[in-house]
NUMI-784641 format. One record per residue: x, y, z of N, C-alpha, C in turn; residue in one letter. Coordinates in steps of 0.001 Angstrom, whole numbers, padded with zeros to 6 digits, always signed. Layout:
<rs>
XYZXYZXYZA
...
</rs>
This chain:
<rs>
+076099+126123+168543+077111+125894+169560+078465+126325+169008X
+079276+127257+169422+080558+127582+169264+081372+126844+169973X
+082398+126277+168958+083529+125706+169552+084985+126376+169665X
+085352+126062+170283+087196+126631+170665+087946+125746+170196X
+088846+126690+169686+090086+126023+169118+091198+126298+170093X
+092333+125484+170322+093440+126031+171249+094039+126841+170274X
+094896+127441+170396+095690+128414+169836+096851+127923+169099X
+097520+127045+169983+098680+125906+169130+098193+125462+167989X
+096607+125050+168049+096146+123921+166309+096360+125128+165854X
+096383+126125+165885+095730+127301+164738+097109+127603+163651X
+098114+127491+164582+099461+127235+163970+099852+125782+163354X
+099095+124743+163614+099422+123810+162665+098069+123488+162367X
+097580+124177+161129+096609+123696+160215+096994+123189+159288X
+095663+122266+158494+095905+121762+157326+097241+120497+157586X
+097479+120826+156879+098529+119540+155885+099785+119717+157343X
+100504+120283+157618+101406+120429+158678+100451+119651+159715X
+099644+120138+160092+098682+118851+161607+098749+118159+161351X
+098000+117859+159819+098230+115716+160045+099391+115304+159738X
+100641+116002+159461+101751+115514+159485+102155+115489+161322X
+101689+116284+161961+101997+116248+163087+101603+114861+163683X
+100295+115151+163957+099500+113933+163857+099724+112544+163835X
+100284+112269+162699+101259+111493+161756+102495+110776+162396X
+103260+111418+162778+104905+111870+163653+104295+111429+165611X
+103594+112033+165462+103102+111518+167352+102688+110313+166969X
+102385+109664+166009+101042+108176+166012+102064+107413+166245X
+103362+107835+164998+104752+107215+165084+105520+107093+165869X
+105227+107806+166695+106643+108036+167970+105903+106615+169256X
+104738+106893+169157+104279+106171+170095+103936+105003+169569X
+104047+104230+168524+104054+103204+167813+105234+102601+168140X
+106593+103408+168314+107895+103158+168525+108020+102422+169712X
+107206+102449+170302+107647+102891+172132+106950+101717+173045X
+107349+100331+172524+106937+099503+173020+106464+099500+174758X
+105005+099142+174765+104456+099596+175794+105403+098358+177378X
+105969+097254+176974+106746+096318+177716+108082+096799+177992X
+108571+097654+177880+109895+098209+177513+109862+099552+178424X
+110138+100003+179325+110324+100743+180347+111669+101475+180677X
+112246+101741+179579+113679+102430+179925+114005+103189+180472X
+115000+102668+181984+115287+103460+182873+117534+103248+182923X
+117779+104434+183717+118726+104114+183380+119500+103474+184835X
+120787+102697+184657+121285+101863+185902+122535+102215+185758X
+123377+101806+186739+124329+102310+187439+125197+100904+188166X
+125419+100218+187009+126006+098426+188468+126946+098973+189022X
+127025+098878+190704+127791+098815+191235+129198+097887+190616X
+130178+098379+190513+131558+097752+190362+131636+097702+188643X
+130650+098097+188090+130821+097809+186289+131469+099156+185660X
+131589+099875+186238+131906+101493+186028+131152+101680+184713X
+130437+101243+184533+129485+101640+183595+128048+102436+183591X
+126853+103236+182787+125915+103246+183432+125148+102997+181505X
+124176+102542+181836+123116+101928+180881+121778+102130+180660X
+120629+102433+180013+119780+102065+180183+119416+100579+180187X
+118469+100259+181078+117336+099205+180788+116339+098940+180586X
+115765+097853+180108+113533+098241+179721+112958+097609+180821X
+113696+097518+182164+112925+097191+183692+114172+097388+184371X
+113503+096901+185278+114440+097439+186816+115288+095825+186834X
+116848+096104+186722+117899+095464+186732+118428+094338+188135X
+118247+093035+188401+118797+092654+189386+120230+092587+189140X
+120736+093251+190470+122532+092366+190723+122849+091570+191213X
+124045+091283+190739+124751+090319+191523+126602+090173+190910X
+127175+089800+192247+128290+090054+192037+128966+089229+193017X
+130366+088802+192362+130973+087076+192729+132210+087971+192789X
+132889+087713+193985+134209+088434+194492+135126+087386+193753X
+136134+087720+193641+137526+086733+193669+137983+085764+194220X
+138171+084993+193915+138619+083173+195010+140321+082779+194173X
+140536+082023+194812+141561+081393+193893+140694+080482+192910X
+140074+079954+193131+139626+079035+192245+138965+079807+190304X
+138687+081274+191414+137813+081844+189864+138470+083220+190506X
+140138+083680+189753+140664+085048+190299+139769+086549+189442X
+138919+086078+188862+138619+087393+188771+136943+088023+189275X
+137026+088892+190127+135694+089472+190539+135072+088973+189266X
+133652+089520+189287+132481+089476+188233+130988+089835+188844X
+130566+090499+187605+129181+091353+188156+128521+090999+187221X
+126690+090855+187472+126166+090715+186177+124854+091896+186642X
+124424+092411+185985+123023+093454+185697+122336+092435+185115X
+120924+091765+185361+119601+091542+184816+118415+091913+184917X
+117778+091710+183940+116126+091994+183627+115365+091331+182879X
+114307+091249+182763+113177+090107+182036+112036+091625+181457X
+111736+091794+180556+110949+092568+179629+110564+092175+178445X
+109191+092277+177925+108488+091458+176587+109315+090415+176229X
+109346+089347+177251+109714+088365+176833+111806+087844+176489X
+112243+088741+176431+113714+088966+176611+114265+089710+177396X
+115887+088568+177842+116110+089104+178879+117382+089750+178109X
+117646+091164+179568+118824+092193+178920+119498+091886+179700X
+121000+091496+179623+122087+091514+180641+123235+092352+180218X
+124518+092566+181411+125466+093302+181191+125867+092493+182180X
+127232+092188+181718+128114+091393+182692+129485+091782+182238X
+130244+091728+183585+131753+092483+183807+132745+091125+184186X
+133974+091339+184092+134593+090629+184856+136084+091805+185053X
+137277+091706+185661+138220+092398+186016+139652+091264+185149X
+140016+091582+184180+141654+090295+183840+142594+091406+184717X
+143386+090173+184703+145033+090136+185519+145267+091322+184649X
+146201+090667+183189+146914+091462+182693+146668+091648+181052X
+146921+092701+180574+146248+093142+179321+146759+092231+178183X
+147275+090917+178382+147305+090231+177497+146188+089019+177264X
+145491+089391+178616+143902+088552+178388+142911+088850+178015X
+142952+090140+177603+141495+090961+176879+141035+090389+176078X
+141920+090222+175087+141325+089319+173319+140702+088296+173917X
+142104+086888+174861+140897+085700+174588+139911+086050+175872X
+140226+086569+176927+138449+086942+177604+137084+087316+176672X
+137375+088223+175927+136338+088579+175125+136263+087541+173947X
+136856+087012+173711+136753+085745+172404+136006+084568+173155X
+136211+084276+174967+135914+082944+175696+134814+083467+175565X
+134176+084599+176082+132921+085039+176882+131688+084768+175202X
+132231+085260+174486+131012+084767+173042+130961+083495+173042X
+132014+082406+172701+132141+081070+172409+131529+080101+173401X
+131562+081017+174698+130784+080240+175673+129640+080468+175462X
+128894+081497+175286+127657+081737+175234+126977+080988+173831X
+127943+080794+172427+127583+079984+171769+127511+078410+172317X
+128271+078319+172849+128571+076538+173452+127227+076497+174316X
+126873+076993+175161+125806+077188+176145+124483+077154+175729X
+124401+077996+174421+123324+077772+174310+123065+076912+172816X
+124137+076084+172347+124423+075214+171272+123577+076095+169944X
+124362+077447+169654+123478+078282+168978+124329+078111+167708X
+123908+078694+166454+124494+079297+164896+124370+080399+165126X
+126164+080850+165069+126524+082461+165159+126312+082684+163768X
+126135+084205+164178+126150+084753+162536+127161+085931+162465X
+127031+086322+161761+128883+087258+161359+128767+088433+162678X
+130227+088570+162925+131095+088945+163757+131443+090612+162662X
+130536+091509+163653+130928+092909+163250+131428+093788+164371X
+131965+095028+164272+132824+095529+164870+131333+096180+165918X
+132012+096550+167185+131237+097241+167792+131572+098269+168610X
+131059+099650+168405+131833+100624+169780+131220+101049+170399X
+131286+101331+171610+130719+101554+172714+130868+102840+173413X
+130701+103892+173563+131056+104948+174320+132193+104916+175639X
+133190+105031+175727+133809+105468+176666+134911+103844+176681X
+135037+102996+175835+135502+101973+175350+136699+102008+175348X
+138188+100886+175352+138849+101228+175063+139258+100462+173292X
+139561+100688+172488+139582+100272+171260+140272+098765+171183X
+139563+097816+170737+140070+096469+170433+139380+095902+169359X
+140604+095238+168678+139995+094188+167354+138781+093281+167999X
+139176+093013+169239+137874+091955+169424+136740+092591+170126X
+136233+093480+170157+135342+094558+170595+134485+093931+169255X
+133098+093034+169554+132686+092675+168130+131259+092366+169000X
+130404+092090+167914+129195+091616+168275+128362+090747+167365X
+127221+090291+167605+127294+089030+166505+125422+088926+167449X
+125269+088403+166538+123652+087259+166618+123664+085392+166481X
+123017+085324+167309+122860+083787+167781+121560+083345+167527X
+121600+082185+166915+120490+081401+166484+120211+080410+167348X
+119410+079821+168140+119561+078326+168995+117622+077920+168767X
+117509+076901+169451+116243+076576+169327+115155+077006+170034X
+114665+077553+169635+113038+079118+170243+114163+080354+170601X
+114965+080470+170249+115649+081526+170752+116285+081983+170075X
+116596+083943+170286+117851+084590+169645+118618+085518+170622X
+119841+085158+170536+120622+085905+171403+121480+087095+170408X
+121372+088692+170793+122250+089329+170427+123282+089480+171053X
+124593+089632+171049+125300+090031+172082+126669+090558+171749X
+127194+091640+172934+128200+092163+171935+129362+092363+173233X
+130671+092154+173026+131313+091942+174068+132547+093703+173680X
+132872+093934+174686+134301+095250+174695+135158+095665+175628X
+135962+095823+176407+136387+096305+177450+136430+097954+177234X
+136846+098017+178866+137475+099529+179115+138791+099174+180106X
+139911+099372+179585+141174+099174+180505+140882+097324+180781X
+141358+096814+181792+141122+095581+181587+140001+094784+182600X
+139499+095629+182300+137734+095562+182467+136675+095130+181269X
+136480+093513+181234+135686+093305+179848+134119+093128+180054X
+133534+093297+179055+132144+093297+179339+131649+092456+178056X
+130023+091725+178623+129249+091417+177447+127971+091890+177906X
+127257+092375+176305+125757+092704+176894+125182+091875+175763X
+124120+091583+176562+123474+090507+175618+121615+090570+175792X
+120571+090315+174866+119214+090454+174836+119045+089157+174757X
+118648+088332+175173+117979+086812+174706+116799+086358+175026X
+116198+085860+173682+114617+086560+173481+114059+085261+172756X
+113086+085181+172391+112138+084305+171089+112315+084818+170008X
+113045+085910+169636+113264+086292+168100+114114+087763+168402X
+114827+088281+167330+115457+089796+167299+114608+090612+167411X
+115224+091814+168331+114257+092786+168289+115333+094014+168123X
+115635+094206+166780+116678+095305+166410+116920+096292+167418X
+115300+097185+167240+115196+098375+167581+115500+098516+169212X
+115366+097049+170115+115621+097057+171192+117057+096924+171629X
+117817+096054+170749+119242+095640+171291+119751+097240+170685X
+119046+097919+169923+119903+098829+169503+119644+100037+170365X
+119003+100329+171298+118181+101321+172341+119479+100485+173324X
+119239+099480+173696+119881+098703+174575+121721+099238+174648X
+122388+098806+173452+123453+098920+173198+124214+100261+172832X
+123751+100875+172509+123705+102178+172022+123497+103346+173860X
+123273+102981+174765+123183+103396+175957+123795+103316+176634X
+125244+102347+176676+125881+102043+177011+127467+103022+177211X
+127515+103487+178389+128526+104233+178443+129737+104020+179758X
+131100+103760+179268+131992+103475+180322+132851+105072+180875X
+132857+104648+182459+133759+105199+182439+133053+106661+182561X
+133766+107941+182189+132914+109213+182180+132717+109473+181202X
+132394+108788+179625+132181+109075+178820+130863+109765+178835X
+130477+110829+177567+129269+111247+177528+128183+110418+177235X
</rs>
């Protein structure tokens, strides 16, 4: 019985194939089968993102009682959820503590142990000392989350899960683009 070879193996024989081989086993090892990354678009966040499912909105206009709009993007995937949430400040002297309230609450909330506060940038961002991100410890749970504005437009995105999943908050965060940035 004669067999056929395609023409492509014939160019990767030997030692180059099973490196090929090798490199595909890996790629798809990567590629958590719960994780579905598509990309979104929140209305009013001027942002666009990927996510690892399809994102619900929702969005809270302005009152006197709470003057600033606010939007949040969610999803539920292997077990953690991905959010992106916006709000609009008055005036650019509320950026810092907006983005300083929006972590401290989320520590208070979920009575977690932060862990160190590193810088974070975001594509299409506008540059601030408090542009930071950090990991949260609480009980069955880990929250990553990293807060930044664009103009005085602040944001937090956050994964909160049963444990870290690097490679995800970092697919997650890393997708993140304001504005017309590339």
């Amino acid at each position: 019985m004669k067999t056929r070879t395609h023409a492509s193996w014939n160019v990767l024989a030997g030692p180059k194939r099973r490196w090929a081989l090798l490199l595909a086993a890996a790629l798809t090892a990567a590629c958590s089968p719960g994780l579905d990354w598509r990309e979104a678009r929140p209305e009013g966040s001027n942002a666009r993102l990927l996510f690892p499912c399809k994102p619900e909105m929702h969005q809270r206009a302005a009152t006197p009682e709470a003057p600033a709009a606010m939007g949040l993007a969610q999803c539920k995937a292997a077990g953690a959820t991905f959010a992106l949430s916006w709000a609009q400040v008055a005036e650019p002297a509320q950026i810092g503590p907006a983005l300083q309230g929006m972590r401290e609450s989320l520590v208070s909330k979920l009575s977690a142990q932060a862990g160190d506060l590193t810088a974070v940038q975001i594509a299409g961002m506008t540059p601030s000392p408090f542009a930071q991100q950090q990991t949260l410890s609480a009980a069955g749970q880990v929250a990553q989350l990293a807060v930044f504005t664009r103009g005085q437009q602040v944001y937090q995105a956050l994964m909160l899960g049963p444990k870290a999943d690097p490679r995800a908050w970092q697919s997650f965060v890393e997708s993140i683009k304001l504005g017309d940035a590339p």
